[in-house]
C-alpha positions in Angstrom: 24.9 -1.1 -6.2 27.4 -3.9 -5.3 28.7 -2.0 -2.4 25.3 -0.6 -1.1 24.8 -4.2 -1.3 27.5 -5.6 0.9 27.1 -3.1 3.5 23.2 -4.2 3.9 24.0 -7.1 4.5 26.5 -6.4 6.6 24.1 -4.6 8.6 21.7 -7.3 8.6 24.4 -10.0 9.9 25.1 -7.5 12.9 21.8 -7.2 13.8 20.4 -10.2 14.0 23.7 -11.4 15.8 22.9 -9.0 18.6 19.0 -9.6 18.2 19.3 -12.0 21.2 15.9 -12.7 23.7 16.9 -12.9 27.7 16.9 -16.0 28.7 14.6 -17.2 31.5 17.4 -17.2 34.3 18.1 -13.3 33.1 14.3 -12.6 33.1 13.8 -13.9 37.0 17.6 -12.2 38.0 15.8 -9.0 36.6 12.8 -9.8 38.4 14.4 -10.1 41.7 17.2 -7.0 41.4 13.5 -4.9 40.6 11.8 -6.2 43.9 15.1 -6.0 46.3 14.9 -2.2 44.5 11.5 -1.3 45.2 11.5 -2.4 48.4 14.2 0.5 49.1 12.3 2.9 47.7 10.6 5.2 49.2 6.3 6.6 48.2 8.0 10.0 46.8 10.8 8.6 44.8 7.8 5.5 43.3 5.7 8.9 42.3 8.9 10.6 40.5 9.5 8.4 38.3 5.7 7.9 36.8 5.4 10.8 35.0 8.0 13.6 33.3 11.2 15.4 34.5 11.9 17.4 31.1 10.6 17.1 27.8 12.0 14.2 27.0 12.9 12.3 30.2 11.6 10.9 33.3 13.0 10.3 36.7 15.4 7.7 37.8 16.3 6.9 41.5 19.9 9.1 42.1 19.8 8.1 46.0 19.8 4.0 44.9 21.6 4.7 41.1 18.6 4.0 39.4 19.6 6.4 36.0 16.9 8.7 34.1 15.0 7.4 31.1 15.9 9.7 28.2 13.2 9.2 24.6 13.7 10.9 21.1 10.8 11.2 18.8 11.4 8.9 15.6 10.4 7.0 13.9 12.1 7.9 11.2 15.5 9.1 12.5 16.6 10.4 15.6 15.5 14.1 16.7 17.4 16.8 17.6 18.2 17.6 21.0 15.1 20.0 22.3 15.5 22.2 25.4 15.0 20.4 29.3 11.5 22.4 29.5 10.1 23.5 26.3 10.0 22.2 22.7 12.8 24.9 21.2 15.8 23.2 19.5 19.0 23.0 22.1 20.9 24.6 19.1 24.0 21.2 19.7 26.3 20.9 16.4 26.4 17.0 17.1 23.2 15.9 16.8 22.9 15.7 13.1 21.1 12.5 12.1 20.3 9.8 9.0 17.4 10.6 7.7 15.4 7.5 6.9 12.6 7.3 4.4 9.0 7.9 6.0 7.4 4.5 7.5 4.9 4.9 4.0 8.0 4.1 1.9 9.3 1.3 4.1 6.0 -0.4 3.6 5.7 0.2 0.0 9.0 -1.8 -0.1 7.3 -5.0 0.7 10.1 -6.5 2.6 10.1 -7.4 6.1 13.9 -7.7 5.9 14.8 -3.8 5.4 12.2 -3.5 7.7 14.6 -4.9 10.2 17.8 -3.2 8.5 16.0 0.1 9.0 15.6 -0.9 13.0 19.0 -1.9 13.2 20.2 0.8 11.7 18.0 3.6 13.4 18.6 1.7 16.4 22.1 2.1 16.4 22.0 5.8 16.0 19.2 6.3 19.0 21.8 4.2 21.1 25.1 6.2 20.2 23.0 9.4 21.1 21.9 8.0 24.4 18.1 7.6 23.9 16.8 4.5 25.7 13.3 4.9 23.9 12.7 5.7 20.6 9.0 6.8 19.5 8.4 4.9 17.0 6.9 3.2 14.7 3.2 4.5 13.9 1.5 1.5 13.0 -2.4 3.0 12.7 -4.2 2.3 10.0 -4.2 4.4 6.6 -8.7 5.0 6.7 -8.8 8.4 4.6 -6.1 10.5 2.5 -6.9 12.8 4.6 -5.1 12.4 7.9 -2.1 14.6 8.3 0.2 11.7 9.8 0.0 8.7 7.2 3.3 9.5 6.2 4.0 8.3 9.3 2.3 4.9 9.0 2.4 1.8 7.1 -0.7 1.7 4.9 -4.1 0.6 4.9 -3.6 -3.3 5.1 -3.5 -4.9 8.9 -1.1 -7.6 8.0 1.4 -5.3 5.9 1.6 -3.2 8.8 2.0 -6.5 11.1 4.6 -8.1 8.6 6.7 -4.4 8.6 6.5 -3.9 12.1 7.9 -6.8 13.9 11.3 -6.5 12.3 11.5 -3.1 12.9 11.3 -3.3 16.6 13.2 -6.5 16.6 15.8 -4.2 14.6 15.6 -1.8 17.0 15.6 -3.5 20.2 19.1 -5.3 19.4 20.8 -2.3 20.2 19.2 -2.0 23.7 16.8 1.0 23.1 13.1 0.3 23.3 10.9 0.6 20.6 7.3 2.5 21.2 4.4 1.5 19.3 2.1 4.2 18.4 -1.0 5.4 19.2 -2.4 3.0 21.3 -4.8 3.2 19.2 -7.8 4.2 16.5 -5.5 7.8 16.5 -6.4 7.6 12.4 -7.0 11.7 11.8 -5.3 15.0 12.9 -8.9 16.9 13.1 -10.2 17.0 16.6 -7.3 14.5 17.7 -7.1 15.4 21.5 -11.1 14.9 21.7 -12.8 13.1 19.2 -14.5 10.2 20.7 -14.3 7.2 18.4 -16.9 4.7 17.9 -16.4 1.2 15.7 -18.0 -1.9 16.2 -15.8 -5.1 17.8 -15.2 -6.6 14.5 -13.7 -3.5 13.0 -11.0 -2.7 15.8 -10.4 -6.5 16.1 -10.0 -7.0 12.6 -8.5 -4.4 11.5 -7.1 -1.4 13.9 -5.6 -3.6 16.4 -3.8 -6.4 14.6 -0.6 -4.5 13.9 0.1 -3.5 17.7 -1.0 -6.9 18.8 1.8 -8.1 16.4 4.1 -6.0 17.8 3.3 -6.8 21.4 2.9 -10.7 20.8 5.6 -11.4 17.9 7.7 -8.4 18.3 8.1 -8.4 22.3 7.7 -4.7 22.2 9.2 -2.8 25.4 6.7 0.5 25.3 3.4 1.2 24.4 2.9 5.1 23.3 -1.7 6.1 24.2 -3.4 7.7 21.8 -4.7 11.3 21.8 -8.6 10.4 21.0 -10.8 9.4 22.9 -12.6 5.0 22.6 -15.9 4.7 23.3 -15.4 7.5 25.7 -12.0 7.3 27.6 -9.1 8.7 26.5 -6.5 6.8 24.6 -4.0 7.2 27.3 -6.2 6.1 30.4 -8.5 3.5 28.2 -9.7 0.8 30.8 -10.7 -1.1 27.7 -7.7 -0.9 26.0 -5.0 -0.4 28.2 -6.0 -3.1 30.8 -8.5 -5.7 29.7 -6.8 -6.3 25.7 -3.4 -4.7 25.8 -2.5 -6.6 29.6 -4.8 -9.1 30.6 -5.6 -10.6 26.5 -2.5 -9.9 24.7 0.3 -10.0 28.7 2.0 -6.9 27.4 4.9 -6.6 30.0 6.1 -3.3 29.1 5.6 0.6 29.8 2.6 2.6 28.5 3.7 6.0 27.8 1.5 8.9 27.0 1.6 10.7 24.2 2.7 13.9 25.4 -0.5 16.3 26.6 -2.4 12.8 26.5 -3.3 12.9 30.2 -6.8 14.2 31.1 -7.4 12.7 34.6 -5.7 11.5 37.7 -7.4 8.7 38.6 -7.9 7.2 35.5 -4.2 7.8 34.7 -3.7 5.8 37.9 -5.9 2.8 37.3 -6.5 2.6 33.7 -3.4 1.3 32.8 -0.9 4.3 32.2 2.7 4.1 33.0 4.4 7.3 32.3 2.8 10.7 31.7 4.7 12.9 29.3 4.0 16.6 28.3 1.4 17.4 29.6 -0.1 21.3 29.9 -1.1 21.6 33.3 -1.7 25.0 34.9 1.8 24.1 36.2 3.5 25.0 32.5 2.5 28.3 32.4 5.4 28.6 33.7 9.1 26.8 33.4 10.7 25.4 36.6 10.6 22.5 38.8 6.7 22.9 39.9 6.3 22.6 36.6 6.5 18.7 37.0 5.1 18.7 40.1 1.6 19.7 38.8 1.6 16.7 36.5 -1.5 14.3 36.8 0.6 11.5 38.0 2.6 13.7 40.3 1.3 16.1 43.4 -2.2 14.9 42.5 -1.1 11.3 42.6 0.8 10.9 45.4 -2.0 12.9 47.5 -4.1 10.0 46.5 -2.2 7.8 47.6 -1.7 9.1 50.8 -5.2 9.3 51.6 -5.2 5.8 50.7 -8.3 6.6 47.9 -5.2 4.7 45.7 -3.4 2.0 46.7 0.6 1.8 46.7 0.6 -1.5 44.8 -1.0 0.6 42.1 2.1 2.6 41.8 4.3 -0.4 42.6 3.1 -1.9 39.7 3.8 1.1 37.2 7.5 1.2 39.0 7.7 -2.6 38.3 7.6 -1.7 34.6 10.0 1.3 34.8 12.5 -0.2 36.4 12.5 -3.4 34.0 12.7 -1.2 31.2 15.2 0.7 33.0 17.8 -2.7 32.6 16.3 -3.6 29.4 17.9 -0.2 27.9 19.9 1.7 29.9 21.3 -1.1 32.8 21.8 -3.3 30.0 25.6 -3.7 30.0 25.8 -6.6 26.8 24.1 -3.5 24.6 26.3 -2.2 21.9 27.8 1.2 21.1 26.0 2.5 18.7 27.2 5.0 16.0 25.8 7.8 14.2 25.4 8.7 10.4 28.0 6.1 8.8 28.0 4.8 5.3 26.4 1.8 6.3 23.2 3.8 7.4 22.9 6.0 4.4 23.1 2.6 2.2 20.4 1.2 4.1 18.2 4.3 3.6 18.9 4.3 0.3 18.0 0.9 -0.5 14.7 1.3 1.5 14.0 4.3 -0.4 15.1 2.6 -4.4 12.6 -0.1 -3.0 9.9 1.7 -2.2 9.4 4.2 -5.2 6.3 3.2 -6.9 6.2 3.1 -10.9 2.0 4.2 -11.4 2.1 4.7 -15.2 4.5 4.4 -17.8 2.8 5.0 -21.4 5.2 4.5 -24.0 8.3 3.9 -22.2 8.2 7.6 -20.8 10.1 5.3 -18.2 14.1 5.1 -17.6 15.4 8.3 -18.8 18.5 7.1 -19.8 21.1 9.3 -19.5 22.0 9.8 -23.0 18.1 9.8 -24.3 17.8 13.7 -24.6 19.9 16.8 -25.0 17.9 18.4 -22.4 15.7 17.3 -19.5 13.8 20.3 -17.9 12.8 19.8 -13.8 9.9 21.7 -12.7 8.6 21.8 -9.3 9.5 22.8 -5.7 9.6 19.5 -4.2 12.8 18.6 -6.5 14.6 21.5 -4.5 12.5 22.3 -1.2 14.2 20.3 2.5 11.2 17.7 3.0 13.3 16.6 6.5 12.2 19.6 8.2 8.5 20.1 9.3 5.7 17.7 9.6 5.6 18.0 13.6 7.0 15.7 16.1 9.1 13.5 13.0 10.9 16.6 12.1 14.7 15.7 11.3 17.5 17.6 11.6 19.6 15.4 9.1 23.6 15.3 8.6 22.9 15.3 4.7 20.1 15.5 2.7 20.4 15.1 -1.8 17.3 17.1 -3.1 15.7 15.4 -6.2 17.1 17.8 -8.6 20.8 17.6 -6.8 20.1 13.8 -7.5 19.1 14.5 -11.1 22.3 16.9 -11.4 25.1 14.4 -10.7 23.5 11.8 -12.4 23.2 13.6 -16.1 25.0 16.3 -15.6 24.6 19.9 -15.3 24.3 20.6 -19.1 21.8 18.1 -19.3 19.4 19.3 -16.7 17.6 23.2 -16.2 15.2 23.7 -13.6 12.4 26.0 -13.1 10.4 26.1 -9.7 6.8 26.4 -11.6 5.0 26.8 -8.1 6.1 27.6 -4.6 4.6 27.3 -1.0 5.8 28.6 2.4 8.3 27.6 5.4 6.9 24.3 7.7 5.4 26.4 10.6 4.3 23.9 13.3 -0.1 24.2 13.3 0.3 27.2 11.1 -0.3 28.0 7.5 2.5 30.4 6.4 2.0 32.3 3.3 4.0 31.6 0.3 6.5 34.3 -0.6 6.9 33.9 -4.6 4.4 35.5 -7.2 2.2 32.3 -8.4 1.8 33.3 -11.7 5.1 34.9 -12.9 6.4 31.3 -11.6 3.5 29.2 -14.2 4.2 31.8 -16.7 8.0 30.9 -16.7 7.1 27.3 -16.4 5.0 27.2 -19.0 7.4 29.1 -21.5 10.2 26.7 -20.5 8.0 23.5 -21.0 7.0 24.5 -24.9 10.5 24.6 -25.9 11.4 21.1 -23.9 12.1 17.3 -25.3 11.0 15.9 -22.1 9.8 17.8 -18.5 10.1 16.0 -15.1 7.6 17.1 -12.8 8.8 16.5 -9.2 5.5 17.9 -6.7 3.4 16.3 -4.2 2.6 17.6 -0.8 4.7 18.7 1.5 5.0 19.0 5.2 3.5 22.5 5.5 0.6 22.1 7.9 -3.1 21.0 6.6 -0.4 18.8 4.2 1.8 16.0 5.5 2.3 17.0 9.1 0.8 16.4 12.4 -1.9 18.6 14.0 -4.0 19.0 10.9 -5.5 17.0 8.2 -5.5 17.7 4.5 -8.5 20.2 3.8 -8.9 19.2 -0.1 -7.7 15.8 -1.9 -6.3 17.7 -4.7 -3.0 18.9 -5.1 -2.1 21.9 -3.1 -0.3 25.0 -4.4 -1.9 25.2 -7.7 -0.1 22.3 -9.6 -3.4 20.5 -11.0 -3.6 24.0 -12.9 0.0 23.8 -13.8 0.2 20.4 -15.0 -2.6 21.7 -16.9 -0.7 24.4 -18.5 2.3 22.3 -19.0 0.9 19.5 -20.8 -0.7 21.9 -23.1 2.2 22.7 -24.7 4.1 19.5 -23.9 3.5 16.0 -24.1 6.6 14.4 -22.8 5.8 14.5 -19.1 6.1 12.4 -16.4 5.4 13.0 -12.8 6.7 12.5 -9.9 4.8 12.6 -6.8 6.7 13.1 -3.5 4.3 13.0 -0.4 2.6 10.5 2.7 -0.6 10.5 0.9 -3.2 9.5 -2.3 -4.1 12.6 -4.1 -6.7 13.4 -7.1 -5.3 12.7 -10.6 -7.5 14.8 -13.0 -4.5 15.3 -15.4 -3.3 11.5 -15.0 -4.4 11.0 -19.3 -2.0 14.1 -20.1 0.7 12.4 -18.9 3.3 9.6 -19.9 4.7 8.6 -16.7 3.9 8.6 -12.8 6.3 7.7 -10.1 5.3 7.5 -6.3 8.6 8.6 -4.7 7.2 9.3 -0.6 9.6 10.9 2.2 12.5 9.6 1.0 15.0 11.0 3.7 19.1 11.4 3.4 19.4 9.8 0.1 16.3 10.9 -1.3 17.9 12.5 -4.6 20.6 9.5 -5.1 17.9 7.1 -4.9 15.1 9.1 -7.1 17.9 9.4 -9.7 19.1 5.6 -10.0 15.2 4.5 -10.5 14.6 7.6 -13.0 17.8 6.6 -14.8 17.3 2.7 -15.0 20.1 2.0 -12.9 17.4 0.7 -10.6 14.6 -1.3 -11.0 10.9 -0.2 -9.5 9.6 -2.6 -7.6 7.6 -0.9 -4.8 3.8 -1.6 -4.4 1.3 1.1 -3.1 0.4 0.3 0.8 -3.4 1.7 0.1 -5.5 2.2 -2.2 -5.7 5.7 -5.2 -9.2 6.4 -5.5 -10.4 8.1 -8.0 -12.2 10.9 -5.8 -12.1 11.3 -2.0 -16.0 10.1 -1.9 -14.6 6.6 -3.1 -13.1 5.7 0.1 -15.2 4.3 2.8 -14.6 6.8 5.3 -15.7 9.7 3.4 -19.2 7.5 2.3 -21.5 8.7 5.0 -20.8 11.8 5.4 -19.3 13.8 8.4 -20.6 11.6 11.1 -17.9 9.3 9.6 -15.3 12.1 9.0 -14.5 13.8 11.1 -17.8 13.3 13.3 -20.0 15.2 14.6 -19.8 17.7 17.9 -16.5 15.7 18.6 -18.6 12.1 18.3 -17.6 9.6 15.2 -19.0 6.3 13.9 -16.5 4.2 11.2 -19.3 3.5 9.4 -17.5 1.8 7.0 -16.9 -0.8 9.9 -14.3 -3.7 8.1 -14.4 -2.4 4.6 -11.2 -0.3 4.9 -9.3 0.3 1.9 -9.2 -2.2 -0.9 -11.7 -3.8 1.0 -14.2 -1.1 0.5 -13.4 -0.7 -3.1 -13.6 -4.7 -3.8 -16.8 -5.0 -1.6 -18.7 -1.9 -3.0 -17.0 -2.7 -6.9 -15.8 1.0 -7.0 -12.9 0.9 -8.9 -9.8 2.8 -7.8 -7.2 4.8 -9.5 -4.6 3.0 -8.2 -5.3 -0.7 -6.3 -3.9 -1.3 -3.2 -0.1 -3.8 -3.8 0.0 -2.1 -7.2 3.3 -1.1 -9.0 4.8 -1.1 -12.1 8.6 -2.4 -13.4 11.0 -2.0 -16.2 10.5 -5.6 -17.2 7.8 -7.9 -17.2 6.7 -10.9 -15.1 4.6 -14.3 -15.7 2.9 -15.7 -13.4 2.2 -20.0 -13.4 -1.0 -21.2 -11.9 -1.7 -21.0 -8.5 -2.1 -24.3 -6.6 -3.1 -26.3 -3.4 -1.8 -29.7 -1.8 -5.4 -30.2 -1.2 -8.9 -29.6 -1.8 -10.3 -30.0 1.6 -8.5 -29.0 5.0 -9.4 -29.0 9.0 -9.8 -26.2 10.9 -6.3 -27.0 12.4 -4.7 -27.4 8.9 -2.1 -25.8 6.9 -3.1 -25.1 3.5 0.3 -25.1 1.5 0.6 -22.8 -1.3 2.9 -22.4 -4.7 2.8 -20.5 -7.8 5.6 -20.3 -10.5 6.8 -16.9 -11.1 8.8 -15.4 -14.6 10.9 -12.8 -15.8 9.4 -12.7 -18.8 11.1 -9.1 -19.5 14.6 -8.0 -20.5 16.1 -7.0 -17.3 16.5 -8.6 -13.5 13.8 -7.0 -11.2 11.3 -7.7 -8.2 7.9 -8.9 -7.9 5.8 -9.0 -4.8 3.2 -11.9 -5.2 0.2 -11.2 -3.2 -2.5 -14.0 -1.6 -5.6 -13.0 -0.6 -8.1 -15.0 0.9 -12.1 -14.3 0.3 -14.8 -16.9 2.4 -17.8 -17.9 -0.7 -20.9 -18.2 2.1 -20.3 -16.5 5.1 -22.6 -15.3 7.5 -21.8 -11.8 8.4 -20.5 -9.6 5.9 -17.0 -10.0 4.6 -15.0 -8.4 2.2 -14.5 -9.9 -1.4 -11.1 -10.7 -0.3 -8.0 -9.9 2.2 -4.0 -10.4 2.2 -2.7 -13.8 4.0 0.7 -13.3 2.6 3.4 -12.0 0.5 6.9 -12.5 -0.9 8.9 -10.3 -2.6 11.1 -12.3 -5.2 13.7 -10.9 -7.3 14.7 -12.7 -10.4 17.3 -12.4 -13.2 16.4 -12.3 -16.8 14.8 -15.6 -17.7 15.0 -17.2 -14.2 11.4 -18.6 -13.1 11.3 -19.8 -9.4 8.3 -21.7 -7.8 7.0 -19.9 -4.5 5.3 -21.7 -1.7 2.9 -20.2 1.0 2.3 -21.5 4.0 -1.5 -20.6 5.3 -2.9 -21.7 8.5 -6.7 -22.1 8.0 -6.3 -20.2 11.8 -6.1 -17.0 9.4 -9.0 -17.4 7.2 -10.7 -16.4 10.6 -13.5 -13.3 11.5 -13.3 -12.1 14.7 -16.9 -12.9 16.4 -18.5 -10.5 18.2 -21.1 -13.0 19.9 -18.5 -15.1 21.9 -15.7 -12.1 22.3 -13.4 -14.6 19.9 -12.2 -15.7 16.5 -14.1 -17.8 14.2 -13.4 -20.3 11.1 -16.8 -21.0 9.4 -17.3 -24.5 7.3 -17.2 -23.2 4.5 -15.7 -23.3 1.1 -12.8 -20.4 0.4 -11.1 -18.7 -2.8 -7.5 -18.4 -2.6 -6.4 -15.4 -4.9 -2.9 -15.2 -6.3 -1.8 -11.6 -7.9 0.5 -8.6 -8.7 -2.1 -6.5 -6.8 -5.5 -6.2 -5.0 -6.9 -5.3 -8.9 -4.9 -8.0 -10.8 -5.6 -11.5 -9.7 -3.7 -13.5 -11.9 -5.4 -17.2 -10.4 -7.1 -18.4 -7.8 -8.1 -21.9 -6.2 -10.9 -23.3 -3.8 -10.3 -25.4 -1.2 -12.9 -26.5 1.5 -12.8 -26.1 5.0 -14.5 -28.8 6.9 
């Protein structure tokens, strides 16, 4: 731990040395090398470099030396090289990769400052492979268990997401390669993605869908905006007037690129004036077939420059989109102060590993089912696919080709050793096939009946399952058709706690699922994506060498109909003849659950540790504040227990008379605080009354009612340990 340790911090000293804004002089000298460019340019070199060349690349200037634009998906590692022209692996032996934990884990860690480790350190990789874009994060909101990508995302809570983000692209950015913060935006389900045509009220996208991208625009000085497949009140994601020009421009001065997501495109003229940059992938009749018209047929290529000639679009128009190019263009790639970079070292697998001890989540832990320490039983039997099965690969567009992966049970292995551990697989699914289902290839029952037979004779069993990213589980271009567990382990867990009481579970996956067999159990572990070091880390927090201290970034319910989008019925989710209503509106999450008193399996900020924590009384400097105030915060915090661990402390803010409707409560803040045995440390928060704010849908803007407010202090969204009033003149 020492060493894993020193090189984090290491890493985190680098970046943020290199983390360094341009200075006004640099912004105007890039202002004016841009214009003395474009001026030299001519219409058909402006056209090429607005939409794709490959895949993964777009057009630079050769006749001027204006280089290409290469991207890599991400965001949670960088991809392998895919062929100039179709989505096939290149098949290069040096483009192995880190493999971070999912962007679910990261935000389960609670702590903004891996968040910027993990850029750093991802950054560093994308830069030594020679990506000047990296697609990633995902930043859209966690509505319903459902959606294929959450594993992508960070959670259900607007400010979580907001608080993650910015240091991640911050990270990221240091190492001269542009983040690209996706999908611009309400892109919240798999089902129907390319067409469904979302419909929320003001308050609702304001509130709670756009805050995390505004973040990253406003406080992370994001270079690249990635469009969303769905379509907003009508228009496309990737050519949204709405979106694209009026908030994302004129409201929030985004000065970046908007790229498409790629097949995002629908229509030339909207793509023109509605605020797109860069068109990638698209499926024209043009890629039917490979070859250089195959670019050409692009919406923002032939089509666009005949507009433009006929004058029905003006060149300014495309001036403006080669403006943007070209700045990004010396952000990343002309940007001669950028470092290196390098590529799977010992200091990135210690940062993934420390992102991924952080972010297991400890669910139950009945009489101490929780650490196995080494020496506790003769025998520890590991059933399940997931503790063997490569969860790098599959899952779409985030797929990883990684340089080393330690499986769960490889994990276990080294750290009890071999005559300690037997496996069984107990249940068994097929390969990742992108959009497909594939059969699985092993005999159900014969795999229970073996489980099952192994289990009776056991002192303890560790289930490792989940999902997976098989499609219709964790993976892009379906949803999840059922909220139970897939595969048939509900029925085994059935069959195995029959004959066994000493189990604990550990559930690997992006995504809530039902718990019918939770009261059979001892033990439940959240353990996510977890990427390179997935085994090494799973092992240290199974072990005790580790402390949990991860928190859940949404909400368990108990049953899918729980969560607000699955309360009205299909017109909610998925919609209706491609049309959907978030009925739900602001009541996402925990603030369904609070607002409707349903409680939830498993609140949202909720985790479990090894020791135990006390919490003081929350307090005030004052009982009555201005709308222009500060309200300043502190609450003592203990370790009560018997060994040093982490606590996230969680402030909610809920208004006593408002007006419109309101949830019971909603994060303002967090800290994550790690204390040695003993130690008690007093905490402060500082809250602008700014954020106790609704956003008002009568004069387009945000509003602070008179009113008097309850300041909640806790461990979780379910366990408010104090609270205070204060008054807001």
């Amino acid at each position: 731990m020492k060493k894993t340790v020193g090189l984090l911090a290491g890493l985190l000293t680098i970046g943020a040395a290199s983390a360094v804004p341009q200075k006004p002089d640099d912004v105007r000298h890039t202002a004016q090398r841009v214009e003395a460019i474009l001026e030299q340019m001519t219409l058909e070199e402006k056209i090429s470099m607005v939409h794709a060349q490959s895949i993964f690349s777009s057009s630079g200037v050769p006749r001027l030396g204006i280089p290409e634009l290469w991207m890599s998906d991400g965001p949670h590692g960088v991809r392998a090289e895919i062929n100039w022209n179709d989505f096939d692996y290149a098949g290069w032996s040096s483009d192995s990769c880190t493999a971070f934990p999912a962007l679910t884990c990261l935000a389960a860690t609670f702590n903004p400052e891996l968040a910027h480790a993990y850029g750093v350190a991802v950054g560093e990789e994308a830069r030594y492979r020679n990506k000047d874009v990296l697609l990633g994060p995902g930043v859209n909101i966690y509505r319903t268990p459902l959606n294929g990508r959450n594993f992508e995302y960070m959670g259900e809570d607007p400010l979580l997401a907001s608080r993650m983000a910015v240091p991640y692209i911050r990270g990221l950015q240091s190492n001269g390669v542009a983040a690209c913060v996706k999908h611009f935006a309400l892109n919240n389900q798999e089902t129907w993605r390319h067409w469904v045509n979302v419909n929320l009220s003001d308050r609702a996208l304001h509130e709670i869908y756009l805050p995390a991208f505004k973040a990253s625009v406003q406080d992370g000085g994001v270079w690249c905006i990635m469009g969303s497949y769905n379509r907003i009140r009508g228009q496309h994601g990737c050519h949204n007037d709405f979106l694209l020009n009026r908030i994302l421009r004129e409201e929030w001065k985004f000065d970046g690129v908007v790229v498409s997501d790629w097949g995002g495109v629908h229509n030339t003229r909207e793509a023109a004036l509605c605020g797109l940059d860069l068109e990638m992938g698209t499926w024209t009749d043009g890629l039917e077939s490979y070859g250089k018209t195959t670019f050409d047929n692009y919406y923002m290529a032939g089509p666009l420059l005949e507009l433009v000639r006929s004058g029905e679009i003006p060149e300014s128009v495309i001036d403006d989109k080669v403006r943007r190019l070209l700045t990004l263009i010396f952000r990343t790639k002309l940007n001669l102060s950028r470092p290196l970079g390098s590529l799977a070292t010992l200091e990135h697998a210690a940062v993934a590993r420390r992102i991924a001890e952080e972010g297991i989540v400890l669910l139950k832990n009945d009489g101490g089912f929780f650490p196995v320490e080494k020496n506790r039983y003769r025998k520890i039997l590991v059933i399940g696919e997931n503790a063997v099965r490569q969860l790098t690969l599959g899952g779409g567009s985030s797929e990883l080709k990684a340089r080393r992966e330690i499986s769960p049970l490889g994990g276990l292995l080294r750290k009890y050793g071999d005559e300690r551990i037997a496996y069984t697989m107990g249940y068994g699914s097929g390969p990742s096939v992108y959009a497909k289902v594939a059969e699985s290839p092993y005999d159900a029952d014969s795999l229970r009946r073996v489980a099952v037979e192994m289990a009776r004779v056991a002192e303890a069993v560790l289930f490792i399952g989940g999902l997976n990213k098989n499609h219709q589980q964790d993976c892009e271009a379906g949803d999840r058709l059922s909220y139970d567990l897939p595969f048939g382990q509900n029925e085994l867990l059935d069959a195995i706690t029959a004959v066994n009481e000493n189990v604990g579970v550990v559930l690997i996956g992006g995504n809530a699922v039902a718990m019918p067999w939770l009261d059979k159990v001892k033990g439940v572990m959240q353990a996510w994506y977890l990427g390179s070091e997935a085994g090494e880390a799973l092992a240290e927090v199974i072990a005790g060498d580790v402390n949990p201290s991860g928190r859940l970034p949404f909400t368990i319910p108990e049953k899918l109909a729980d969560n607000g989008a699955h309360a009205f019925g299909k017109r909610s989710y998925p919609g209706v003849d491609g049309e959907q209503i978030y009925l739900e509106d602001i009541l996402v999450g925990y603030r369904w659950h609070d607002t409707k008193k349903i409680r939830p399996r498993f609140p949202f900020g909720y985790g479990l540790s090894y020791t135990t924590f006390t919490y003081g009384r929350l307090s005030a400097d004052k009982k009555a504040y201005g709308k222009q105030d500060t309200v300043m915060l502190s609450v003592t915090l203990t370790n009560s227990g018997g060994r040093e661990g982490a606590e996230t402390i969680q402030i909610y803010v809920g208004q006593s008379r408002p007006s419109v409707i309101r949830p019971v409560k909603e994060l303002k803040a967090f800290e994550k605080v790690l204390l040695q045995v003993g130690e008690t440390r007093e905490v402060t928060f500082e809250l602008p009354v700014a954020v106790f704010a609704y956003y008002d849908e009568k004069t387009g803007g945000w509003k602070v009612e008179s009113d008097k407010y309850v300041l909640y202090c806790g461990a979780s969204a379910g366990e408010i340990e104090s609270a205070v009033t204060v008054q807001v003149k």
